[in-house]
N, C-alpha and C positions, 0 to 999 in steps of 0.2 A: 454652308454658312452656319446653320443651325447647330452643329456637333464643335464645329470649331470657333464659335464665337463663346460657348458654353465652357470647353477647355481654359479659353484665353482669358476670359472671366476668373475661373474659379482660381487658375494660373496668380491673377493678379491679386484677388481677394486670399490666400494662402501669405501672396508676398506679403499683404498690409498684417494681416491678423496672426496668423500659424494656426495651431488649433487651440484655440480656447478651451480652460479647462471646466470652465458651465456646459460646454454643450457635449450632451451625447456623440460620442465618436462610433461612426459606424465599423472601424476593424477594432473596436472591443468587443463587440458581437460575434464577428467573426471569431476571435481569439475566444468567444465563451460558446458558440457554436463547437470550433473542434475540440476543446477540452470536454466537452458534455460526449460526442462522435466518441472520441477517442477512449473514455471510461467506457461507454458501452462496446466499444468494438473488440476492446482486450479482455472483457468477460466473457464475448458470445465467442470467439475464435481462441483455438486451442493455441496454445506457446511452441509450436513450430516455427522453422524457418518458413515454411508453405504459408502455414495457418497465418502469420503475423504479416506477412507480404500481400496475403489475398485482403485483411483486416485494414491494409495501409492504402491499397488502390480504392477500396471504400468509402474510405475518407476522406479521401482526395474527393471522389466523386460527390458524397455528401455537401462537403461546405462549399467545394466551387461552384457544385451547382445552385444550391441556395445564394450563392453571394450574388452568381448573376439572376439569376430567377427574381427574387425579390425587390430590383431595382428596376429590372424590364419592365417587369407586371405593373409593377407602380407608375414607371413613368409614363407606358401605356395609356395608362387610366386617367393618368392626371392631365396629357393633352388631349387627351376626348372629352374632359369637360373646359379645358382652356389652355391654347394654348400657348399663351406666356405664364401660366400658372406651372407647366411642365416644362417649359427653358427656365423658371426660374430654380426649379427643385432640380435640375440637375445641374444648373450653374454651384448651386450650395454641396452637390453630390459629388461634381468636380474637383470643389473646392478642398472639400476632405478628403479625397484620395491623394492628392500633393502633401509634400512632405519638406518643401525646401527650407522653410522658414524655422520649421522642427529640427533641422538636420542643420542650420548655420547656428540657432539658438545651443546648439549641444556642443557644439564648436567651443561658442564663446563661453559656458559655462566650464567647462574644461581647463580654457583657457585663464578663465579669473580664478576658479577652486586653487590652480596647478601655484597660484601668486600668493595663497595663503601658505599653503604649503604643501609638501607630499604627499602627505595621510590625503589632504580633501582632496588634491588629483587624481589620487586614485581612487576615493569615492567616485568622484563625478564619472569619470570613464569607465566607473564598472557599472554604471545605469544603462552605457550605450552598446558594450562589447559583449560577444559571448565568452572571451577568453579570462579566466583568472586574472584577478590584478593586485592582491593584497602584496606581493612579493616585485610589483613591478619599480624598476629606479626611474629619476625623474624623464628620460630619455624614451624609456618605456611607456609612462606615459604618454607622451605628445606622439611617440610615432603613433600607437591603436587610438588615438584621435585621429590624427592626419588618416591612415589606415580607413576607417570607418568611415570618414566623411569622403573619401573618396571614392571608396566600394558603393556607398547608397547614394552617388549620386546618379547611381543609373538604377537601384532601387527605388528609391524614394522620388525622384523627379523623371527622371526622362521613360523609361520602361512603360510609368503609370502614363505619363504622356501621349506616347505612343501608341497604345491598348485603347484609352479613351478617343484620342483624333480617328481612330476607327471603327471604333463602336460605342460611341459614347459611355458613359457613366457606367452603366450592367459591365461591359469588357474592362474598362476601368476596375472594378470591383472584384470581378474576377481575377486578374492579375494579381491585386491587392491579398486576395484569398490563398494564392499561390505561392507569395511569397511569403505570408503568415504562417501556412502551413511548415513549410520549409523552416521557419526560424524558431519552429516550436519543436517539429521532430526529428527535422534534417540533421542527426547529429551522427555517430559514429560511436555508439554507446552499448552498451549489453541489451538495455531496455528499447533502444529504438534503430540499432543497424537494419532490421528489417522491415520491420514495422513504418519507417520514415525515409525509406530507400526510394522507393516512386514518388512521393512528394521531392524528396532533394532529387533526382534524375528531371523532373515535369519543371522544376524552377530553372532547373539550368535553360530546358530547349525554349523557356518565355523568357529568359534574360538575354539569349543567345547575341540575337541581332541587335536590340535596342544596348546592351554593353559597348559593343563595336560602334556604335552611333555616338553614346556618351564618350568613348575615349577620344573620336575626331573634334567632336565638340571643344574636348578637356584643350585641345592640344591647338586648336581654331584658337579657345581664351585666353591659353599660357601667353599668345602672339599679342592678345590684347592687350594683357598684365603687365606686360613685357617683361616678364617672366622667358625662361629658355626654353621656345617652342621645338627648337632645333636640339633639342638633347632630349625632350620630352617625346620626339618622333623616333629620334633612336632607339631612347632606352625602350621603348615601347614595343618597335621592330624585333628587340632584343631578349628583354624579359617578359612580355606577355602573356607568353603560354608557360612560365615557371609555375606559375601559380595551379596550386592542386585544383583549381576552384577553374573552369573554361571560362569564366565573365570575370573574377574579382578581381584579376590580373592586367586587364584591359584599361583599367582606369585609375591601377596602383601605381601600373609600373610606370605611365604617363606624368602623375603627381610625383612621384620620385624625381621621373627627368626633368622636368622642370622645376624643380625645386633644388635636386641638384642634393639630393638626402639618399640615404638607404631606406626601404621598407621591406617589409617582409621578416623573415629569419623564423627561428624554432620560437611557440606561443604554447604555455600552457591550459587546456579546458577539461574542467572536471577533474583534475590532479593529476591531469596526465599530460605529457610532454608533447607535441605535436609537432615533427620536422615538418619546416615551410622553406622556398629556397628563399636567396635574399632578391629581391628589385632595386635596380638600380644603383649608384655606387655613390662612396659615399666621401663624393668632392667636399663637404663642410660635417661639422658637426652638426647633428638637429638641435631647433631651438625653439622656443615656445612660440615666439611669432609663427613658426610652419603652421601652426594648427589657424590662423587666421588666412596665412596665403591659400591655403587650401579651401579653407571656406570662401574664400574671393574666385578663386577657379572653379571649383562646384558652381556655385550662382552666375557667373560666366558663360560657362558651359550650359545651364538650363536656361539662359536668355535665348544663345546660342540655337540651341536646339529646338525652342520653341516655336521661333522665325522659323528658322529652317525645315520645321513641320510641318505648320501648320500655313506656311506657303505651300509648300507640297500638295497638301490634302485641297487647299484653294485652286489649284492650278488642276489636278483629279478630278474636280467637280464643276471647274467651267464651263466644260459641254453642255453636262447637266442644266446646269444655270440658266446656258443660251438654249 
């Protein structure tokens, strides 16, 4: 009751607030954590393939273990001196590792920029995407919005979910750290093919499951939206594993079928071209509203999920209980 009233908490306090931009956010830490790792570990290790790989599982090791270490120890200590003073600090620890409210906010911002006009579309999208966008048409746009909101909905909400309902807040954090890592060196670059090779391998096998989780969810909401749950289970069946990426596919190619759009195709990052296959086909033309349906499927799907979790972990722990 304890781990998962603390989730469901922080779950809800994320929907009212998001992240407030007064309060210290604890993955800017972490994001100043590995930038700090990372300068020292590409002076002390030599510019081999070897040398830069051994430098990358270091790091890994560095920031994940501080990220969970220093919320353990903490909340430790804070219910040995009270304990609702340590469900409260980790309702708030909860709270910031959720991301949904962040991730529908970026939707809608996308969504209004793209109504002024192209140029601020493609500002706004290029705050959320790793991919190039000063060259993108307006079509371009809204797909790596739809794209992005639907890849992070098993980044940003359900992953962290899942990590926390079984290890509270530290696993929570951890995860967080994982995926940080990942978005800072997982790239496919001169300077970090090695270097950020076991960070991007360690993100996939933590997204693994909880992706396959958010895609049922995805496809459970389309039913509710009444959106095409039934093209969203094909296209899914279908192009899933298209995608270079074992998770980002799971919950793209779902948003595609039921939307009933194409996603995917060749994306520009760093000036360079990147073959991607396409998801899903392309029954209408994309339109700006896509980037709302999407955000209505995302939060769906993390309602979705959260029931369906955190009953889980409820039903795990009644023994217990009794």
């Amino acid at each position: 009751m304890y781990v998962t009233s603390a989730v469901v908490l922080g779950f809800m306090l994320d929907w009212l607030l998001g992240d407030p931009t007064w309060l210290p956010h604890p993955i800017r830490a972490i994001g100043g954590l590995s930038s700090l790792a990372e300068r020292l570990l590409l002076r002390l290790f030599p510019k081999t393939p070897r040398g830069m790989t051994a430098a990358g599982v270091l790091l890994w090791l560095i920031v994940c273990g501080v990220s969970f270490a220093v919320p353990f120890l903490l909340l430790r200590w804070l219910r040995g001196v009270n304990f609702w003073l340590g469900f409260g600090v980790e309702t708030l620890l909860c709270w910031m590792i959720f991301a949904r409210k962040s991730l529908a906010d970026a939707g809608v911002h996308v969504y209004a920029a793209l109504d002024r006009s192209l140029e601020d579309g493609r500002k706004a999208v290029g705050m959320y995407v790793g991919r190039d966008t000063a060259a993108l048409d307006r079509e371009g746009v809204i797909q790596a919005a739809v794209e992005t909101v639907a890849e992070n909905t098993t980044d940003g909400v359900v992953a962290p979910m899942l990590f926390m309902l079984i290890g509270g807040a530290p696993l929570g954090f951890l995860y967080k750290a994982v995926n940080t890592l990942d978005s800072m060196v997982g790239y496919h670059t001169d300077k970090y093919e090695h270097f950020g090779k076991f960070s991007a391998r360690l993100d996939d096998v933590f997204n693994f499951i909880p992706a396959r989780i958010a895609a049922a969810c995805m496809i459970a909401g389309a039913g509710m939206l009444h959106l095409d749950n039934r093209n969203a289970l094909r296209v899914y069946r279908r192009d899933r594993s298209k995608h270079k990426s074992p998770n980002a596919g799971q919950t793209e190619s779902v948003c595609a079928g039921a939307l009933h759009i194409r996603l995917g195709g060749d994306a520009r990052y760093f000036g360079k071209t990147v073959k991607k296959a396409a998801l899903g086909d392309a029954g209408r033309e994309i339109n700006r509203g896509d980037i709302l349906r999407a955000v209505d499927l995302m939060t769906t799907a993390s309602v979705f999920a959260l029931v369906l979790c955190a009953a889980f972990r409820l039903t795990a722990d009644w023994p217990l209980l009794g």
